[in-house]
C-alpha atoms as an extended CHARMM CRD file, in Angstrom:
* protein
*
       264  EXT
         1         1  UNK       CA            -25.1470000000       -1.0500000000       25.1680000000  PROA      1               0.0000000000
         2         2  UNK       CA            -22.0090000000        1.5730000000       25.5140000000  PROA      2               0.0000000000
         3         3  UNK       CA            -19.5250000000        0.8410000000       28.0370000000  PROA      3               0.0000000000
         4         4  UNK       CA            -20.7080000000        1.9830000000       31.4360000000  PROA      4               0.0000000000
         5         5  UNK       CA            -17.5940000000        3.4940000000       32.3950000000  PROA      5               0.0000000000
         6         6  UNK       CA            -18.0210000000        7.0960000000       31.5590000000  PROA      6               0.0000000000
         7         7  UNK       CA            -14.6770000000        9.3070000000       30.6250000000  PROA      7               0.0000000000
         8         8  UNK       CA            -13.7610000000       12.8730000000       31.0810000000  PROA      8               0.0000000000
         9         9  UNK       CA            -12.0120000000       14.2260000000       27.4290000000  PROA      9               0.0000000000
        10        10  UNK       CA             -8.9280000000       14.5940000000       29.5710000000  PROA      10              0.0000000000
        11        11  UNK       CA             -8.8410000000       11.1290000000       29.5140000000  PROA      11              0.0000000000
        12        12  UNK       CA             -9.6030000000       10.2190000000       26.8020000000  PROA      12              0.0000000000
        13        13  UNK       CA             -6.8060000000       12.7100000000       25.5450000000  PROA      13              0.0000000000
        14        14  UNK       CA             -4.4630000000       10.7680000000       28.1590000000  PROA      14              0.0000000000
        15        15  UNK       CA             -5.3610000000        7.4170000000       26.3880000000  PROA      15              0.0000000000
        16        16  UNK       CA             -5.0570000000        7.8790000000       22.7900000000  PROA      16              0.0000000000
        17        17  UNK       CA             -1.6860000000        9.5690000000       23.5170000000  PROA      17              0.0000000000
        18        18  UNK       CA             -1.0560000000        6.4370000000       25.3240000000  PROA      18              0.0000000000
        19        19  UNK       CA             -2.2880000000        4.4500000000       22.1090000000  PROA      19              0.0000000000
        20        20  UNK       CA             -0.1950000000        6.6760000000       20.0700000000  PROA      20              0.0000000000
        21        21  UNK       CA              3.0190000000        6.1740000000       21.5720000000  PROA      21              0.0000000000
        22        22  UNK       CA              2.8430000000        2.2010000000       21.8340000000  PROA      22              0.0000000000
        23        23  UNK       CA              2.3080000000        2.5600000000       18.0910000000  PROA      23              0.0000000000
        24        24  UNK       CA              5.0370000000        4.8130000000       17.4840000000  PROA      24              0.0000000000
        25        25  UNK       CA              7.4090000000        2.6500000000       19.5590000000  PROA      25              0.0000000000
        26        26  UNK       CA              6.0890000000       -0.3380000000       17.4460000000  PROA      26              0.0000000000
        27        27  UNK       CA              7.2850000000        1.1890000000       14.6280000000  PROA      27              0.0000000000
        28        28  UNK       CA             10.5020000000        2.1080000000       15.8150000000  PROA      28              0.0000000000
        29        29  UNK       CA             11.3360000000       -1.3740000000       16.9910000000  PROA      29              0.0000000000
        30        30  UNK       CA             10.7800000000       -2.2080000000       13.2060000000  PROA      30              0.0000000000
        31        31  UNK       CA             12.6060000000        0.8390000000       12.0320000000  PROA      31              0.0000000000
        32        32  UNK       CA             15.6460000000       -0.3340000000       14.0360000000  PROA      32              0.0000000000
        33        33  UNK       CA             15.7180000000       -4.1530000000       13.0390000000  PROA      33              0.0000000000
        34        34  UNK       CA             15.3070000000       -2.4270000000        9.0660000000  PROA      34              0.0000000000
        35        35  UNK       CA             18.1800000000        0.1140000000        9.8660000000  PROA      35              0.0000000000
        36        36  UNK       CA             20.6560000000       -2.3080000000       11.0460000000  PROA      36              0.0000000000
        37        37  UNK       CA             19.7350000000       -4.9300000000        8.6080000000  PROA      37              0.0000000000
        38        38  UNK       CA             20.8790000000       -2.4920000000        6.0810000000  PROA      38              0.0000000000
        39        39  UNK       CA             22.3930000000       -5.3810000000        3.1170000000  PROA      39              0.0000000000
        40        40  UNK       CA             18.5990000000       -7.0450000000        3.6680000000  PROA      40              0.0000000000
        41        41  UNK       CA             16.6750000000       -3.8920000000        3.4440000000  PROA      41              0.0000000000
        42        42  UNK       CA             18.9440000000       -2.4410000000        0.9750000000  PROA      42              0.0000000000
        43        43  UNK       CA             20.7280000000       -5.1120000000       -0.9020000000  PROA      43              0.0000000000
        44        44  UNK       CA             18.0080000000       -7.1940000000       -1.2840000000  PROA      44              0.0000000000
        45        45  UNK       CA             14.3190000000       -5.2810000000       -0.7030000000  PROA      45              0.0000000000
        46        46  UNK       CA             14.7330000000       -2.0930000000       -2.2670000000  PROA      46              0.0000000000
        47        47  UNK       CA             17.6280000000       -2.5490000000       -4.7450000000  PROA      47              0.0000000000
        48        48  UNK       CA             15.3910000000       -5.9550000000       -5.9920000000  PROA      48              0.0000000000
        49        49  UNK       CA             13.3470000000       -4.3560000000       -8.5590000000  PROA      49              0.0000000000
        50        50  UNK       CA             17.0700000000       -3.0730000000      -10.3970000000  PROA      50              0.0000000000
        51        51  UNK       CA             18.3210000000       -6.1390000000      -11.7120000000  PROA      51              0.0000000000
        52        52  UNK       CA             17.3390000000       -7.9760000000      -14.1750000000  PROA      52              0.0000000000
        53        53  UNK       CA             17.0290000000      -11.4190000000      -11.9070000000  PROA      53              0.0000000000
        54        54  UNK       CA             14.0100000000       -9.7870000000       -9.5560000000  PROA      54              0.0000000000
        55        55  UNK       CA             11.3860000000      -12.0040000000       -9.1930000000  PROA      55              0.0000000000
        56        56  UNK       CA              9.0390000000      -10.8040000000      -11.4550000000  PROA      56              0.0000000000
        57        57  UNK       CA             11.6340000000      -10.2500000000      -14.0220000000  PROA      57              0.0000000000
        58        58  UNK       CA             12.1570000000      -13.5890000000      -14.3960000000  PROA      58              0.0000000000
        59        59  UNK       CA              8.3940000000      -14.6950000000      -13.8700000000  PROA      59              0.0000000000
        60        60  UNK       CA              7.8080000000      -12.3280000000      -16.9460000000  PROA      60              0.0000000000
        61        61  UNK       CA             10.3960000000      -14.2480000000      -18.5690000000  PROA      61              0.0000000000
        62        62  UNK       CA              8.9390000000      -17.9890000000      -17.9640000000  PROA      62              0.0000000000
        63        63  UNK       CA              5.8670000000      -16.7340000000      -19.1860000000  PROA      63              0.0000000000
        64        64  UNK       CA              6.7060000000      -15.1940000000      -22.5470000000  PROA      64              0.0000000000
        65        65  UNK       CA              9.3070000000      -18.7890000000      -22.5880000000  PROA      65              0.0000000000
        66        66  UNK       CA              5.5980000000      -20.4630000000      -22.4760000000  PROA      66              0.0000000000
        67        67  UNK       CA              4.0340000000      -18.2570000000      -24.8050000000  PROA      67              0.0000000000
        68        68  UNK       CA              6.8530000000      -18.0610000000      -27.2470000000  PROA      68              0.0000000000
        69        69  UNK       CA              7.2590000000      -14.0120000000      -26.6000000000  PROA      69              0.0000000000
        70        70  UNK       CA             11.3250000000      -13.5020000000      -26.2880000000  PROA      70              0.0000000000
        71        71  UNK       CA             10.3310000000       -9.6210000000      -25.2780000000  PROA      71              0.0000000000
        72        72  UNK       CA              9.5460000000      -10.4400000000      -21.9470000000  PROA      72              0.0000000000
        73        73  UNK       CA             12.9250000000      -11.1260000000      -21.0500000000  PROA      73              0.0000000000
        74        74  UNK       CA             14.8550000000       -8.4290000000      -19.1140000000  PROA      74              0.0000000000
        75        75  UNK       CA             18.3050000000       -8.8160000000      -19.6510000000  PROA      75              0.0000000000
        76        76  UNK       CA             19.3580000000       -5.7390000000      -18.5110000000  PROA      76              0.0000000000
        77        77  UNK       CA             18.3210000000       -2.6240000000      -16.8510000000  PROA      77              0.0000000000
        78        78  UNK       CA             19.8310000000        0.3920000000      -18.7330000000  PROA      78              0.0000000000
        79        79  UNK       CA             20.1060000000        3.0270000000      -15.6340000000  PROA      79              0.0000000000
        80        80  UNK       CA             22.4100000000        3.1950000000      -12.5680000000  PROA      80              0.0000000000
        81        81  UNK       CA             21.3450000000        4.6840000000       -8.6650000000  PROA      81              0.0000000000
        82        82  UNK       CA             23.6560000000        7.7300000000       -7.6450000000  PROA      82              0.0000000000
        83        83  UNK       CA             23.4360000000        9.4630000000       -4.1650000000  PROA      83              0.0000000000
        84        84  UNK       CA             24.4450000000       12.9810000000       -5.3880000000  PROA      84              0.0000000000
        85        85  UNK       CA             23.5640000000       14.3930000000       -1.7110000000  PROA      85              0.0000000000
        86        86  UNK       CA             26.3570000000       14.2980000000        0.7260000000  PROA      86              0.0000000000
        87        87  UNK       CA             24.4720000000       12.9540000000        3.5220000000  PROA      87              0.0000000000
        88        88  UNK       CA             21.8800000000       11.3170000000        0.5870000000  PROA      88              0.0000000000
        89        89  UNK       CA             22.4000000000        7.6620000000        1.3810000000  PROA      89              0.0000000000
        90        90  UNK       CA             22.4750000000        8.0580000000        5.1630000000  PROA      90              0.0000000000
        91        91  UNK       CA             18.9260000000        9.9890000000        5.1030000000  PROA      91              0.0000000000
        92        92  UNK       CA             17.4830000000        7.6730000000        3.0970000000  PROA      92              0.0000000000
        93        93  UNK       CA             18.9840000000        4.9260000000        5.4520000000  PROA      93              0.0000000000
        94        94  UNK       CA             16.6130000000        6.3420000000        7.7020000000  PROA      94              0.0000000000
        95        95  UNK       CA             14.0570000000        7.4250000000        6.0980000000  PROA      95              0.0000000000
        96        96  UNK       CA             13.5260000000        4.0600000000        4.4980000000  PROA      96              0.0000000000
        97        97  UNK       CA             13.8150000000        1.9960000000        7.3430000000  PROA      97              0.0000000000
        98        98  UNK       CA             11.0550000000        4.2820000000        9.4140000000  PROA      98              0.0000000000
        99        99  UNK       CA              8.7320000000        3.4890000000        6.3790000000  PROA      99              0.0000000000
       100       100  UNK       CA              9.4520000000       -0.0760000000        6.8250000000  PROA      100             0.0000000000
       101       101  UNK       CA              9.0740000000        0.2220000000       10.5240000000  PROA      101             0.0000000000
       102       102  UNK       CA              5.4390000000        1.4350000000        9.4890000000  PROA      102             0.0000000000
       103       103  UNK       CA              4.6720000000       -1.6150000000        7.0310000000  PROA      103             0.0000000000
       104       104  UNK       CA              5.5280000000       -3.8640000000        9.8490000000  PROA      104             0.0000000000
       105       105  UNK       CA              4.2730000000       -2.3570000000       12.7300000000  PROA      105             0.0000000000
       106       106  UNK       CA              0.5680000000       -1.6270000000       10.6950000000  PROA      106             0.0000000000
       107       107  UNK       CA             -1.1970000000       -4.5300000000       12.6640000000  PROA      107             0.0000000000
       108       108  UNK       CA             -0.5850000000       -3.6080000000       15.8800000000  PROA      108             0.0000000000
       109       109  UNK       CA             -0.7360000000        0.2260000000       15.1530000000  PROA      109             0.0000000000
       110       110  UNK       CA             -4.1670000000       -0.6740000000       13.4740000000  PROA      110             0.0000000000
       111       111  UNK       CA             -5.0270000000       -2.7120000000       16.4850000000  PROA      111             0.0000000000
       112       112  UNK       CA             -4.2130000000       -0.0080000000       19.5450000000  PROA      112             0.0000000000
       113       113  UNK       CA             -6.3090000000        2.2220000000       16.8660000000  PROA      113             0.0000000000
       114       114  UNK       CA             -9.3500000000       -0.1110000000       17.3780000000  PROA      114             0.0000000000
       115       115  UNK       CA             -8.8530000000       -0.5470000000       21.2970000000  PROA      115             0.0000000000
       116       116  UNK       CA             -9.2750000000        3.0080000000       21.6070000000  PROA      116             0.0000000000
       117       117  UNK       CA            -12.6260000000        3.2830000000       19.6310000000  PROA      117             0.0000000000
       118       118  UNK       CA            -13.9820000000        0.5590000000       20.5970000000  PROA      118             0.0000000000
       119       119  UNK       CA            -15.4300000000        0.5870000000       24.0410000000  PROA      119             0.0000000000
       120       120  UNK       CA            -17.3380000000        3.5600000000       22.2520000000  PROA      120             0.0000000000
       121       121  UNK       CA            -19.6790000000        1.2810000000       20.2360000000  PROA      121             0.0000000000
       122       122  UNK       CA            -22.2820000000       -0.2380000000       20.8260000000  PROA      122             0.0000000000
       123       123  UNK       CA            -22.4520000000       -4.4610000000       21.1740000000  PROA      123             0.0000000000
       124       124  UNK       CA            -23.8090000000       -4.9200000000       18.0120000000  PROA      124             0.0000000000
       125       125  UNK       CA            -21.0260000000       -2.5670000000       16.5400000000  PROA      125             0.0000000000
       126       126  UNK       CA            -18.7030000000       -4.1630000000       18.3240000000  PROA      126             0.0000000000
       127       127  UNK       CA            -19.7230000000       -7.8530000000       16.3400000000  PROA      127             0.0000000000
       128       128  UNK       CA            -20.5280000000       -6.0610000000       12.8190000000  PROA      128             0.0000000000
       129       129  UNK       CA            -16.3460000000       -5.0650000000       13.2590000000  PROA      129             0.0000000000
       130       130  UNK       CA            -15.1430000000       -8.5210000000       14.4780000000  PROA      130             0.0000000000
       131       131  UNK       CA            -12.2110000000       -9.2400000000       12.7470000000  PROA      131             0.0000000000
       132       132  UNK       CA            -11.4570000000       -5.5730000000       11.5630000000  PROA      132             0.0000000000
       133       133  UNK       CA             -8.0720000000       -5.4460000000       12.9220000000  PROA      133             0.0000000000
       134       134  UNK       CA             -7.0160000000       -9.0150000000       10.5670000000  PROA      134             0.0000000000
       135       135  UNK       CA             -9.3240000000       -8.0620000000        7.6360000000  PROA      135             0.0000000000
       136       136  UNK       CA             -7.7990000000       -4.6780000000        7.3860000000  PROA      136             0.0000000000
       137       137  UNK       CA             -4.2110000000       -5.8810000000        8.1670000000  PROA      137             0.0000000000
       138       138  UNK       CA             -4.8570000000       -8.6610000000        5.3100000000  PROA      138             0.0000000000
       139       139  UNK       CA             -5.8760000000       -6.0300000000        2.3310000000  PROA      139             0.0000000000
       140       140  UNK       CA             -2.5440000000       -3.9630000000        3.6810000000  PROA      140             0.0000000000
       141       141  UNK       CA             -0.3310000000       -6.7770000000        3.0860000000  PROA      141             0.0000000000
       142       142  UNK       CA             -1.6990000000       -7.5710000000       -0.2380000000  PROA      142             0.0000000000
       143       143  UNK       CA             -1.6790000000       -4.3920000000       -1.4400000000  PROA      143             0.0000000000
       144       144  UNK       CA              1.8300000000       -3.9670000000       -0.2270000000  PROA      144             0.0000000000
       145       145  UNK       CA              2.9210000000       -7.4250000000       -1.6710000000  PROA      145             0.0000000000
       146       146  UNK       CA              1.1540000000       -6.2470000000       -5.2730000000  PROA      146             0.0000000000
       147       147  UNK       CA              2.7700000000       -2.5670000000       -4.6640000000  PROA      147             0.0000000000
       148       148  UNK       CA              6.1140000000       -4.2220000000       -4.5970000000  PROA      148             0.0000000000
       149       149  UNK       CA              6.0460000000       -6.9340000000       -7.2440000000  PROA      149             0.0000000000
       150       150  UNK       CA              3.7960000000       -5.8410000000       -9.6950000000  PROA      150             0.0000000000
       151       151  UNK       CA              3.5560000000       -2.3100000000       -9.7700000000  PROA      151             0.0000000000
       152       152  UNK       CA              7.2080000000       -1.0890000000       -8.8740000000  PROA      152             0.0000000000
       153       153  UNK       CA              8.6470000000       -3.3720000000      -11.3280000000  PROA      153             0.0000000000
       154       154  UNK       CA              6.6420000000       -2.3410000000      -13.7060000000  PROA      154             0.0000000000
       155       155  UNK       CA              7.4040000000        1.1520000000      -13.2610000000  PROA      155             0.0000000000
       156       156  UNK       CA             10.7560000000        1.1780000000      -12.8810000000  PROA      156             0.0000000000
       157       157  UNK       CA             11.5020000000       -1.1910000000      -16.0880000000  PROA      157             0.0000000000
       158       158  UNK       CA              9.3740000000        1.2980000000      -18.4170000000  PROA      158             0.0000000000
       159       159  UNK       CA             11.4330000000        4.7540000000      -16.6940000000  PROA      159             0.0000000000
       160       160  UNK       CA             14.4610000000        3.1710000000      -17.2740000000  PROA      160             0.0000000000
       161       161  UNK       CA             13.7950000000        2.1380000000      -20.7360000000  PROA      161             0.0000000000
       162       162  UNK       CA             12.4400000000        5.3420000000      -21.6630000000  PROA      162             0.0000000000
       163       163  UNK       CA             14.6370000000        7.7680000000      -23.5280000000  PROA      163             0.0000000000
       164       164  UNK       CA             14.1000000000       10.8190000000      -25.5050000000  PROA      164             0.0000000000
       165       165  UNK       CA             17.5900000000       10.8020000000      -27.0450000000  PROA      165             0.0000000000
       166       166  UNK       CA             20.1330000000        7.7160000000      -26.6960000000  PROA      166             0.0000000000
       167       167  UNK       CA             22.8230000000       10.2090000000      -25.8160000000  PROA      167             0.0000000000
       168       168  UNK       CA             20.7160000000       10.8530000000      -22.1910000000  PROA      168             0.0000000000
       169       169  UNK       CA             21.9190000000        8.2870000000      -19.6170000000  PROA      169             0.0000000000
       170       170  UNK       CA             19.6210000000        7.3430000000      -17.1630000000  PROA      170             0.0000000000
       171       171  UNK       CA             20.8890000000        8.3460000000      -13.7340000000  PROA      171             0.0000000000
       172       172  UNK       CA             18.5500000000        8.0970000000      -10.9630000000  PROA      172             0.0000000000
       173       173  UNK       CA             19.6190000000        9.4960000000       -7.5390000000  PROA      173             0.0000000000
       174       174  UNK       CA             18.7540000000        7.5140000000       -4.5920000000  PROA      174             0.0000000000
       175       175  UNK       CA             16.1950000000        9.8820000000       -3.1560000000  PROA      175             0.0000000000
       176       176  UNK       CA             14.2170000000        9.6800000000       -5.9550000000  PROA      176             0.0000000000
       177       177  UNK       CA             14.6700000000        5.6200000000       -6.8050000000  PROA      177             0.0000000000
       178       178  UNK       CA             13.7160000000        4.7150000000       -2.8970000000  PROA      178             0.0000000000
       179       179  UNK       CA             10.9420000000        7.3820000000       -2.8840000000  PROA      179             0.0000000000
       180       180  UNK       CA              9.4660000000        6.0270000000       -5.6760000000  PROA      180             0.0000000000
       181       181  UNK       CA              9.0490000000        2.6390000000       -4.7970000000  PROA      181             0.0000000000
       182       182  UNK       CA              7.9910000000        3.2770000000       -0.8300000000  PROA      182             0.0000000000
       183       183  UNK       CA              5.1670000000        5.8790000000       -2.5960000000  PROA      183             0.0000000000
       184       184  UNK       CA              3.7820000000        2.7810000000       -4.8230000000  PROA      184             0.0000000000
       185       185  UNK       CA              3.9200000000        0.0910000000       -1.6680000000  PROA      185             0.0000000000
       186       186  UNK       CA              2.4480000000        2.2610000000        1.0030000000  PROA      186             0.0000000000
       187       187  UNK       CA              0.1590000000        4.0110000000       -1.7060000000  PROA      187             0.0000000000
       188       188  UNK       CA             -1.0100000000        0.1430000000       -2.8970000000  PROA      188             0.0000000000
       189       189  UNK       CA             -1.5080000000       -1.5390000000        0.9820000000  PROA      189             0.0000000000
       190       190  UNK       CA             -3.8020000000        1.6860000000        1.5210000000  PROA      190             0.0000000000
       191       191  UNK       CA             -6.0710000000        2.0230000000       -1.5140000000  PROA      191             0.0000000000
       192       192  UNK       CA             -6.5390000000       -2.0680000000       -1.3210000000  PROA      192             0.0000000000
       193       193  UNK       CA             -8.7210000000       -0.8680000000        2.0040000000  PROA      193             0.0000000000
       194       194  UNK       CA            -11.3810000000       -0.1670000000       -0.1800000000  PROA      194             0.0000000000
       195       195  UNK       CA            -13.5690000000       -3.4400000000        0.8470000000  PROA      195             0.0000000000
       196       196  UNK       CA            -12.9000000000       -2.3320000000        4.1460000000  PROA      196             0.0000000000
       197       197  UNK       CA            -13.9870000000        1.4750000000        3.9710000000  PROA      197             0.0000000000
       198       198  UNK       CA            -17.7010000000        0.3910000000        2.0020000000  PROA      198             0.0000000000
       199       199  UNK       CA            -18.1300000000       -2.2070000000        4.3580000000  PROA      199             0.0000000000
       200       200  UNK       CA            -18.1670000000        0.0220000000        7.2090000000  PROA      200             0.0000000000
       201       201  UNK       CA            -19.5810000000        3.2700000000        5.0820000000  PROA      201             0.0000000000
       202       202  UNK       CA            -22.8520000000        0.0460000000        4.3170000000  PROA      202             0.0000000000
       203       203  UNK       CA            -23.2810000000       -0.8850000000        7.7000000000  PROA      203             0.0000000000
       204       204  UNK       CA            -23.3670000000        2.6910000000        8.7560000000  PROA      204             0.0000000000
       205       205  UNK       CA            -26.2950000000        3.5630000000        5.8010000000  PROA      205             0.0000000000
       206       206  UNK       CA            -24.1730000000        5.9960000000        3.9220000000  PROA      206             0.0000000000
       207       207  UNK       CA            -24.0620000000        3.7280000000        0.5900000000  PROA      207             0.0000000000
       208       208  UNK       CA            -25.7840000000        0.7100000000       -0.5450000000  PROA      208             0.0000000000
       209       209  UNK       CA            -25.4300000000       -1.5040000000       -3.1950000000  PROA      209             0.0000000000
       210       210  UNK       CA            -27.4970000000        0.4830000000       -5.6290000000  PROA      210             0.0000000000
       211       211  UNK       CA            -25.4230000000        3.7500000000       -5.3860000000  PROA      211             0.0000000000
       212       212  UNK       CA            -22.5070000000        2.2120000000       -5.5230000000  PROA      212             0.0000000000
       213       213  UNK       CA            -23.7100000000        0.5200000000       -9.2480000000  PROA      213             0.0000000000
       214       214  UNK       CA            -25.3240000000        3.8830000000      -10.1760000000  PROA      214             0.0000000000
       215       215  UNK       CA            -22.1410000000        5.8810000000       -9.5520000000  PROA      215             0.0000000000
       216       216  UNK       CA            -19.5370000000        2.8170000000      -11.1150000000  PROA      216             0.0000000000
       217       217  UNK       CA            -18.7700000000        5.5490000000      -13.6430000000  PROA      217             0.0000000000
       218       218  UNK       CA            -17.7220000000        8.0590000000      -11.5930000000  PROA      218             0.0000000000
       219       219  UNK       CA            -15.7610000000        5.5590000000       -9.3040000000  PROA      219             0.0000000000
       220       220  UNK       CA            -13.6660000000        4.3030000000      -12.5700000000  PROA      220             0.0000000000
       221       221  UNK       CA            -12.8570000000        8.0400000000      -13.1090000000  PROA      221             0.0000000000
       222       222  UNK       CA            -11.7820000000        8.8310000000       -9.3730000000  PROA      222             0.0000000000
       223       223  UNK       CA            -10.0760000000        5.5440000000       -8.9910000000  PROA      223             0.0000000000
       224       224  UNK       CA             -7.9560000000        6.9320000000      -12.2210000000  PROA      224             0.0000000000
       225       225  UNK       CA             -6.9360000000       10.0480000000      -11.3000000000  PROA      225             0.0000000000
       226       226  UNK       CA             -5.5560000000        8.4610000000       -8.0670000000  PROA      226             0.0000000000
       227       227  UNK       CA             -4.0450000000        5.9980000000      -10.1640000000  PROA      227             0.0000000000
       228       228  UNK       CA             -2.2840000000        9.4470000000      -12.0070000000  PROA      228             0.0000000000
       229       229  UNK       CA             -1.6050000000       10.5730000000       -8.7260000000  PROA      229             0.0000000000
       230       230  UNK       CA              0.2670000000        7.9240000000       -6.8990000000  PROA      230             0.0000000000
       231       231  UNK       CA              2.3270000000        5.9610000000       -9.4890000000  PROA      231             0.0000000000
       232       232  UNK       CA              4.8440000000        7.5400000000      -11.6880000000  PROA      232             0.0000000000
       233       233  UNK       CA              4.1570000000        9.8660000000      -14.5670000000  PROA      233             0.0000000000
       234       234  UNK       CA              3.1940000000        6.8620000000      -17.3100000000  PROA      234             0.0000000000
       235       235  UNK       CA              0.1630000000        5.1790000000      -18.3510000000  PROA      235             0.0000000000
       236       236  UNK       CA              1.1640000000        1.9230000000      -17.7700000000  PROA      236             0.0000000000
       237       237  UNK       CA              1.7290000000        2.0920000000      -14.1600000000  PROA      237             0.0000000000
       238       238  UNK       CA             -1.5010000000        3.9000000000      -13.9150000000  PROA      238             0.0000000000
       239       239  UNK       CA             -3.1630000000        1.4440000000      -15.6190000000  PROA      239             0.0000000000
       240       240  UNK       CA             -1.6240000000       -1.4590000000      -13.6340000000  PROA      240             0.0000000000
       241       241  UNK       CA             -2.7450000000        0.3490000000      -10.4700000000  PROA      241             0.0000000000
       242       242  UNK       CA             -6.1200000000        1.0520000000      -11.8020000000  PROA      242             0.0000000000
       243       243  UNK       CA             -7.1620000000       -2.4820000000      -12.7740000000  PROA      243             0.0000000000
       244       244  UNK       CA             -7.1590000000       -3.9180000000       -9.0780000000  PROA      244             0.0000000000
       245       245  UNK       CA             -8.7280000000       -1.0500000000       -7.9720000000  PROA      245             0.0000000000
       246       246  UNK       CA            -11.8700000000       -1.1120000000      -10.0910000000  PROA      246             0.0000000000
       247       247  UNK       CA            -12.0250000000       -4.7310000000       -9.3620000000  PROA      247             0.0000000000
       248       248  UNK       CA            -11.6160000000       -4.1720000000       -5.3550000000  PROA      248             0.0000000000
       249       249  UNK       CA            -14.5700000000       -1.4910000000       -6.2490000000  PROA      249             0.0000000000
       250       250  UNK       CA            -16.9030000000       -4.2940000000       -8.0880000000  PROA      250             0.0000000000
       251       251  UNK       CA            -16.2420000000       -6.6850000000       -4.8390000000  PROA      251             0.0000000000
       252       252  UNK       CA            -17.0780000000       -3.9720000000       -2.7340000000  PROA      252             0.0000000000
       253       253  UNK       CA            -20.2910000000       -4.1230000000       -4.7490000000  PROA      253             0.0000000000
       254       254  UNK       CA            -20.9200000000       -7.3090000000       -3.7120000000  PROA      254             0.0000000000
       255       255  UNK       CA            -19.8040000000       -6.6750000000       -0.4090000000  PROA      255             0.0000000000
       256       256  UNK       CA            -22.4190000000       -4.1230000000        0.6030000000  PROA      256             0.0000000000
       257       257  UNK       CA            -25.1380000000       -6.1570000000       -1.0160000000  PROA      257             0.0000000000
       258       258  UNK       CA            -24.5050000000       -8.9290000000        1.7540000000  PROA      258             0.0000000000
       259       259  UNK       CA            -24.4060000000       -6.5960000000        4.1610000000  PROA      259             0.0000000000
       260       260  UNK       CA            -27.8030000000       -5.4140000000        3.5920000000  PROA      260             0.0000000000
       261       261  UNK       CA            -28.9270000000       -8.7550000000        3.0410000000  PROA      261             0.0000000000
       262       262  UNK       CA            -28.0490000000       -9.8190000000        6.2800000000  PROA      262             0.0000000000
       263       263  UNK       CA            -29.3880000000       -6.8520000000        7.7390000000  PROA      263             0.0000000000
       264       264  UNK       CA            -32.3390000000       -7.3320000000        6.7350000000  PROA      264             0.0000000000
């Protein structure tokens, strides 16, 4: 049954603003520890993917050492960062660490999300969502963690090697090197939700595991043009963003099948 406690919606206004602003301060606890941790954040995090001895540079590497491919070695990036903005690398100081703050702070922001729905819902609402708050924050993190060492990577080594004439130099300002790569991370911990969302959407009725098989086609096409719309303007990161997705779509296949199995 509902929570007994009845609210006016004045207070429930006066709560979620209350929710709201221990999230925002969350984040801006994180935002602060990012902004004056500036040769971590910077030097390390978000300058990673430009040199040749990032991670999955040098995975890539091992591999094609193993597989006798010498072309997977990145010796060398060919492009240098600018800030051709007066106040460019101080904004995106900032702007970075905020988005950071929001990475970190997504568990608990999630979490003061669910206290405030929750005492809406019913008991057996309340134990179908057990666990929401870690699942979700779990599929964030991944998708962050493959936003940031698969797909950025990627990305960034095919931009920087692409030229239409050698005599253009590949200068990318800061703006557009740090948007880039907090687009793909944020863009990747979100669309790896999708087990999440038709979990929910099949325990509310909305879709089952037959629709979801009947409209696979369509799902592969909307899943690309998302792909098109949150990675850089080349197939291969679209691809690379793609591929998890349409298999994060098939588990969510299986997904709402035990759902209804158990409902039933």
């Amino acid at each position: 049954m509902k929570k007994e406690k009845e609210m006016s919606f004045i207070d429930h206004l006066e709560e979620l603003r209350w929710h709201i602003i221990r999230s925002l301060l969350a984040i801006m606890v994180f935002a602060i520890i990012a902004f004056v941790s500036k040769e971590i954040v910077f030097g390390i995090i978000l300058l990673g993917p430009s040199k040749s001895d990032f991670w999955t540079y040098q995975m890539l590497c091992d591999l094609g050492q193993k597989i006798g491919v010498s072309s997977f070695c990145i010796e060398e990036l060919p492009f240098i960062i600018q800030s051709r903005q007066m106040a460019g690398q101080f904004m995106m100081h900032i702007s970075s660490s905020f988005v950071i703050g929001i990475i970190f702070a997504f568990p608990y922001s999630f979490w003061e999300f669910w206290k405030f729905i929750s005492p809406g819902l019913y008991t057996n609402e309340k134990k179908a969502a057990r666990g929401a708050t870690f699942y979700v924050s779990l599929l964030f993190f991944i998708g962050v963690l493959f936003g940031y060492f698969i797909l950025t990577p990627i990305s960034i080594n095919f931009l920087a090697n692409y030229q239409i004439d050698p005599s253009i130099l590949n200068e990318f300002d800061i703006i557009s090197y740090v948007s880039t790569i907090t687009t793909l991370v944020l863009a990747s911990g979100l669309l790896f939700q999708l087990p999440m969302v038709i979990y929910f959407l099949t325990k509310a009725g909305i879709v089952n595991k037959e629709i979801l098989r009947n409209y696979r086609k369509h799902a592969i096409v909307i899943i690309l043009v998302f792909g098109a719309m949150l990675t850089p303007p080349d197939p291969f990161s679209q691809i690379v963003m793609a591929v998890p997705l349409v298999g994060l779509y098939e588990i969510s296949i299986l997904i709402s099948g035990v759902v209804k199995n158990k409902q039933k």
